[in-house]
Backbone as CSV, one residue per row, in Angstrom:
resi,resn,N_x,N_y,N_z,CA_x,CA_y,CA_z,C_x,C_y,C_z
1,UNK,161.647,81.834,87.587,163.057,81.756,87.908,163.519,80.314,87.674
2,UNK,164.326,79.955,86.833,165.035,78.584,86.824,165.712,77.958,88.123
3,UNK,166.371,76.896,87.712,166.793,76.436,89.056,168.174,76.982,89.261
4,UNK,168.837,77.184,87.936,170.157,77.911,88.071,170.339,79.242,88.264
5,UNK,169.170,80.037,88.013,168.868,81.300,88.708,169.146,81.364,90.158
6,UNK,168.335,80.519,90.436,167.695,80.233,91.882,169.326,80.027,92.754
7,UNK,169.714,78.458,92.183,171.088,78.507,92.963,172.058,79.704,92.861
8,UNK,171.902,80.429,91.910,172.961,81.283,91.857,172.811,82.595,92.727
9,UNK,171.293,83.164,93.582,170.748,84.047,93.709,171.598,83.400,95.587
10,UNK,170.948,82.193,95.822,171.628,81.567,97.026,173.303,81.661,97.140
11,UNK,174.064,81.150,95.814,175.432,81.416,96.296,175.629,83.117,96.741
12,UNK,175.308,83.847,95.488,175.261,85.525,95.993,175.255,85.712,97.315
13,UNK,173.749,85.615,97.623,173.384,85.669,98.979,174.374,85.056,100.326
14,UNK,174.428,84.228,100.079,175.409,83.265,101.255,177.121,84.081,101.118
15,UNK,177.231,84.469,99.557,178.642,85.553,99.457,178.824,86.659,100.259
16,UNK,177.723,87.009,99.923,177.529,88.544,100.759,177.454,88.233,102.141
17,UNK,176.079,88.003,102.659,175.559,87.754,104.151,176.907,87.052,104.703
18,UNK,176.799,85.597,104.343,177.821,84.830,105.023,179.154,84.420,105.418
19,UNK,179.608,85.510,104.357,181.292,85.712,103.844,181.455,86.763,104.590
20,UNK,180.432,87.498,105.355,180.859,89.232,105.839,180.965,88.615,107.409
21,UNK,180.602,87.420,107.354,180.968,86.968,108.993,182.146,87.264,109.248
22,UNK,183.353,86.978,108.157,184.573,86.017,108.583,185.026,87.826,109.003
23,UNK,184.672,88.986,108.338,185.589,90.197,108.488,184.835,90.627,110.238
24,UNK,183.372,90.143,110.184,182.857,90.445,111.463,184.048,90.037,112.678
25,UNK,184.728,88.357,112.377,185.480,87.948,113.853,186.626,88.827,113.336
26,UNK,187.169,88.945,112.860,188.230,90.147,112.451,187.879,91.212,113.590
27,UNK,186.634,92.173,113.556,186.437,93.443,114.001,186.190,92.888,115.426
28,UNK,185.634,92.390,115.580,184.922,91.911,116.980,186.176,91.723,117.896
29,UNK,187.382,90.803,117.462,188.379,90.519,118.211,189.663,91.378,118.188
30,UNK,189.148,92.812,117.290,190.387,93.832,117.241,189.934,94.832,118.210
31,UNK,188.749,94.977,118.374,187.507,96.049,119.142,188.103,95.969,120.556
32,UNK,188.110,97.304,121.242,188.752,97.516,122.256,188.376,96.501,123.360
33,UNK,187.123,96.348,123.479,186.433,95.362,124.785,187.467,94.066,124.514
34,UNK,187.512,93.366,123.388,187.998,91.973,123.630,189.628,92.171,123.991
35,UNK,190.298,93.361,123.882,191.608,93.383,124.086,191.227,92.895,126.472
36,UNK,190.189,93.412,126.918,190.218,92.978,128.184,189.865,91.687,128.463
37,UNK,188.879,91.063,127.887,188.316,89.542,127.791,187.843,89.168,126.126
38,UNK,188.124,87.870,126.381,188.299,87.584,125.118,186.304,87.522,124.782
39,UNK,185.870,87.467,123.878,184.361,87.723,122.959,184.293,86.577,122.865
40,UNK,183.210,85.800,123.433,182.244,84.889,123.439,181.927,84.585,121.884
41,UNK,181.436,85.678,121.275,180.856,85.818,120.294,181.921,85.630,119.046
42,UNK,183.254,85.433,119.245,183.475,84.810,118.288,182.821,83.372,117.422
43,UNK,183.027,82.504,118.352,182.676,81.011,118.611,181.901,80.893,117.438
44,UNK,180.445,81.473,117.488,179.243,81.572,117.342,179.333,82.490,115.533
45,UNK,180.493,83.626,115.207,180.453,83.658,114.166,181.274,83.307,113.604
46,UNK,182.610,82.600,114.298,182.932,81.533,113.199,182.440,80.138,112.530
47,UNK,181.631,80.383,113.752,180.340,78.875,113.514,180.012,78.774,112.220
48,UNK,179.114,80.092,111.952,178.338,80.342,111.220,179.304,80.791,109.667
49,UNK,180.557,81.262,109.782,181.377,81.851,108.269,181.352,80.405,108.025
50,UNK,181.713,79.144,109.226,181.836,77.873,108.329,180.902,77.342,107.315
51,UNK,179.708,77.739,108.385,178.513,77.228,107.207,178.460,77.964,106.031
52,UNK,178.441,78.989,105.839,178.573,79.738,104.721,179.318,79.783,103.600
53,UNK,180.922,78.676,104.726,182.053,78.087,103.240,181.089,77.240,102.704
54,UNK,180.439,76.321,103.420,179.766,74.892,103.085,178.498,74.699,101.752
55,UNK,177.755,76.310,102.401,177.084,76.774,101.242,177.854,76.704,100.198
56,UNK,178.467,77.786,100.523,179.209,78.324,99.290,179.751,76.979,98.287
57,UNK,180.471,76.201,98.668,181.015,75.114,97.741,179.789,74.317,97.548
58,UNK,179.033,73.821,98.007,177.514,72.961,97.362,176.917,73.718,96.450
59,UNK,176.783,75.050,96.617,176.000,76.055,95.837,176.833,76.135,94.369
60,UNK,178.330,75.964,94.611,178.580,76.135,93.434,178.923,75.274,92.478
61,UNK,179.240,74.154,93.381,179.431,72.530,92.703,178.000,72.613,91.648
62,UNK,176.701,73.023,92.170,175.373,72.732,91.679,175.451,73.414,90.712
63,UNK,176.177,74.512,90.958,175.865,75.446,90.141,176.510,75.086,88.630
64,UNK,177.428,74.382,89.320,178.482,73.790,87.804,177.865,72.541,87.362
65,UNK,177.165,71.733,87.876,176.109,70.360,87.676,175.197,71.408,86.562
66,UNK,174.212,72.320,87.037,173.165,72.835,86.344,173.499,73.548,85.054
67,UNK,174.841,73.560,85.129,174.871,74.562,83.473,175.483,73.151,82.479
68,UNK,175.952,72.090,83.365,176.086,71.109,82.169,177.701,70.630,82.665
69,UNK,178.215,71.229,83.423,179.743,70.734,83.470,180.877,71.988,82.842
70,UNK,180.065,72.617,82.686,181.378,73.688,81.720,181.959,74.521,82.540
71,UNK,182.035,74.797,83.678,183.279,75.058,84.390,184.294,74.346,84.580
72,UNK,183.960,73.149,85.098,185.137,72.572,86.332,186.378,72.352,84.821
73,UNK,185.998,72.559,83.685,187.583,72.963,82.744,187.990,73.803,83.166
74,UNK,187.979,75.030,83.484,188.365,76.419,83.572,189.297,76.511,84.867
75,UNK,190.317,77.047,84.546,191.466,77.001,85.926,190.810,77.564,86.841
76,UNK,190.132,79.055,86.437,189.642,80.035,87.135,188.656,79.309,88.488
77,UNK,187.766,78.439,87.805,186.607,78.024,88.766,187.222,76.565,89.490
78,UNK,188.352,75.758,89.260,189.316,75.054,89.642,190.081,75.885,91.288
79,UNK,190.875,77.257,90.278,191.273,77.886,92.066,190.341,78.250,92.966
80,UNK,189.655,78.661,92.620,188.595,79.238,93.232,188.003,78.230,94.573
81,UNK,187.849,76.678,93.840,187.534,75.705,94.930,188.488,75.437,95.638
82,UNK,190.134,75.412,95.343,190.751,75.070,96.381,190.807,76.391,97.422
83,UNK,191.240,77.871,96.618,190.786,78.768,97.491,189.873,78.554,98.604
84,UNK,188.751,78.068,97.971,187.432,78.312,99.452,188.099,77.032,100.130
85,UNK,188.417,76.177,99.362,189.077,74.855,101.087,190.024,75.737,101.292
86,UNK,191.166,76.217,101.061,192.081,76.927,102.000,191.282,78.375,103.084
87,UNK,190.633,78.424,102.598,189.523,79.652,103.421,188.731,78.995,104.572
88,UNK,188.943,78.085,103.869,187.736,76.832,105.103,188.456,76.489,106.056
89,UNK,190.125,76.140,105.867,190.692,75.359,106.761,191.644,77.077,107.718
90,UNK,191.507,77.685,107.289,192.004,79.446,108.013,190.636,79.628,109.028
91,UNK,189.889,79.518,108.469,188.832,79.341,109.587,188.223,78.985,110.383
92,UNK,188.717,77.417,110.481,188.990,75.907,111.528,190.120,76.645,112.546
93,UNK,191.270,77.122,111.587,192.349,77.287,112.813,191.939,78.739,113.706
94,UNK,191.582,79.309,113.192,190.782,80.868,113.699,190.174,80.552,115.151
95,UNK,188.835,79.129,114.749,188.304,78.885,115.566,188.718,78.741,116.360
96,UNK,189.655,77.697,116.549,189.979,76.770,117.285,191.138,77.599,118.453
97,UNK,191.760,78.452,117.491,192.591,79.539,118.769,191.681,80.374,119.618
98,UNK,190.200,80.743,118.580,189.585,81.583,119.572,188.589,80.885,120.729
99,UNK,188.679,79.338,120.577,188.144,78.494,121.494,189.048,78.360,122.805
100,UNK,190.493,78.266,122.236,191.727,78.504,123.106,191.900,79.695,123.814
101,UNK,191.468,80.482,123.122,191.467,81.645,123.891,190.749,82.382,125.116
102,UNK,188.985,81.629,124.467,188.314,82.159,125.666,188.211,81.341,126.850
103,UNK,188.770,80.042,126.739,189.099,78.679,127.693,190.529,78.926,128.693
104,UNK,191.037,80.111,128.112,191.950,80.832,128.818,193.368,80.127,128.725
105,UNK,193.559,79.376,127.078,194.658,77.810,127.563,195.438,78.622,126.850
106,UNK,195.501,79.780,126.470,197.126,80.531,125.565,196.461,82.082,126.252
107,UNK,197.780,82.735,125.578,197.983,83.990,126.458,197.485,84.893,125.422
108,UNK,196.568,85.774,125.976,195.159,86.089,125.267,196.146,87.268,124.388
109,UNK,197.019,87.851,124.493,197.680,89.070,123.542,197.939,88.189,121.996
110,UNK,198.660,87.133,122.298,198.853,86.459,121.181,197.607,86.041,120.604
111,UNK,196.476,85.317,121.242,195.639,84.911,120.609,194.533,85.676,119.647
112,UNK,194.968,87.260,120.475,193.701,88.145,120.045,194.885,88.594,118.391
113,UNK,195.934,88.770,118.536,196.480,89.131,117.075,196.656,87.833,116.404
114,UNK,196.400,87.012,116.616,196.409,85.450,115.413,195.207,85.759,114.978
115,UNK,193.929,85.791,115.737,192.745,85.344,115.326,192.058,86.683,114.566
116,UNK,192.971,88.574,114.759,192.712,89.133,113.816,193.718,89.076,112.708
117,UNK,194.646,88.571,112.500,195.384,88.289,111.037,195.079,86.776,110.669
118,UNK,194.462,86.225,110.931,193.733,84.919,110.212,192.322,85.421,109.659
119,UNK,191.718,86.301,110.430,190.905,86.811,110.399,190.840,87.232,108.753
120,UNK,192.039,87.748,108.650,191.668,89.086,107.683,192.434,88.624,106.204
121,UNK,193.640,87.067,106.941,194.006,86.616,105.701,192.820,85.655,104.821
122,UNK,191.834,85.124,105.703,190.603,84.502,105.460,189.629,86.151,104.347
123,UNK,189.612,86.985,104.763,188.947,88.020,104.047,190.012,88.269,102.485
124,UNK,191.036,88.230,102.660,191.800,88.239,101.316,191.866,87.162,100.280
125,UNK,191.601,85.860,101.497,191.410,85.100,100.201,189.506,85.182,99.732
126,UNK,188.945,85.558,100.418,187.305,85.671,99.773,187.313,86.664,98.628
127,UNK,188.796,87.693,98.515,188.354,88.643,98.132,189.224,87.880,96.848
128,UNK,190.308,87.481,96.798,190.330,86.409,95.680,189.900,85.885,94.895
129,UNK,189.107,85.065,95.585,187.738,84.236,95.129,186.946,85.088,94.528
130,UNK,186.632,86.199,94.869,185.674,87.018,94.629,186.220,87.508,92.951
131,UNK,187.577,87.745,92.745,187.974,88.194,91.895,188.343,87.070,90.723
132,UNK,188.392,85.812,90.614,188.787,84.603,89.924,186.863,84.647,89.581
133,UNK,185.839,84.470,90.155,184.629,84.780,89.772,184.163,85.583,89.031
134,UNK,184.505,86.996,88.986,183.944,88.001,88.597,184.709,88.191,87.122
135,UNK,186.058,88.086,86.610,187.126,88.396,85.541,187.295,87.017,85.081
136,UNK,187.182,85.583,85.549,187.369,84.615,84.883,188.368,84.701,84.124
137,UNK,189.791,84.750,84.460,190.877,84.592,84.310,191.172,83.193,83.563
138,UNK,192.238,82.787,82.808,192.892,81.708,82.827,191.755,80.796,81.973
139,UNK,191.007,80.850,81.027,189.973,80.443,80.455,190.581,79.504,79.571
């Protein structure tokens, strides 16, 4: 397996596994239980979708180092990175309401529908991303 195999087998991986977090705080905080108390367990998987942006952009920066530079021309692989920072920073604010939320400092009706429509605008733009990757648009 090369090394650009290799990184590319890791971005996949971290796409799939780590990108399915962000729809997880979506479900978790629409799910009947958290409408009574807010889910702990957000915290903990927005923790973790962050790391998975973090992957995701090192994995693919490398990934564009290892083939020689011949993306970062391409608009396609251009949106794509600001995409994942705008995905990154939907998911800072996600957090940070659902930190607010279970700290009890905003009024949990509002917080539980922000943090599932951030939730899910964070899943539209992956699915974006997903699609500027796969069709390479704008070449």
């Amino acid at each position: 397996m090369t090394p650009f195999e290799l990184v590319r087998l890791v971005h996949v991986l971290c796409a799939v596994l780590g990108l399915g977090l962000i729809a997880a705080v979506g479900l978790v905080a629409r799910s009947e239980r958290s409408a009574a108390s807010p889910p702990s367990e957000l915290l903990s998987l927005s923790r973790w979708s962050t790391a998975a942006l973090g992957v995701m952009m090192g994995t693919g920066m490398l990934l564009n180092v290892l083939s020689g530079g011949t993306y970062h021309h391409a608009w396609w692989f251009r949106l794509s990175a600001i995409s994942l920072v705008a995905t990154g920073a939907v998911v800072g604010f996600t957090r940070r309401r659902a930190r607010r939320w279970i700290a009890g400092e905003v009024d949990a009706s509002a917080a539980r529908r922000y943090v599932v429509s951030m939730s899910w605008a964070a899943c539209g733009l992956v699915a974006w991303i997903t699609a500027l990757m796969e069709l390479r648009p704008f070449q």
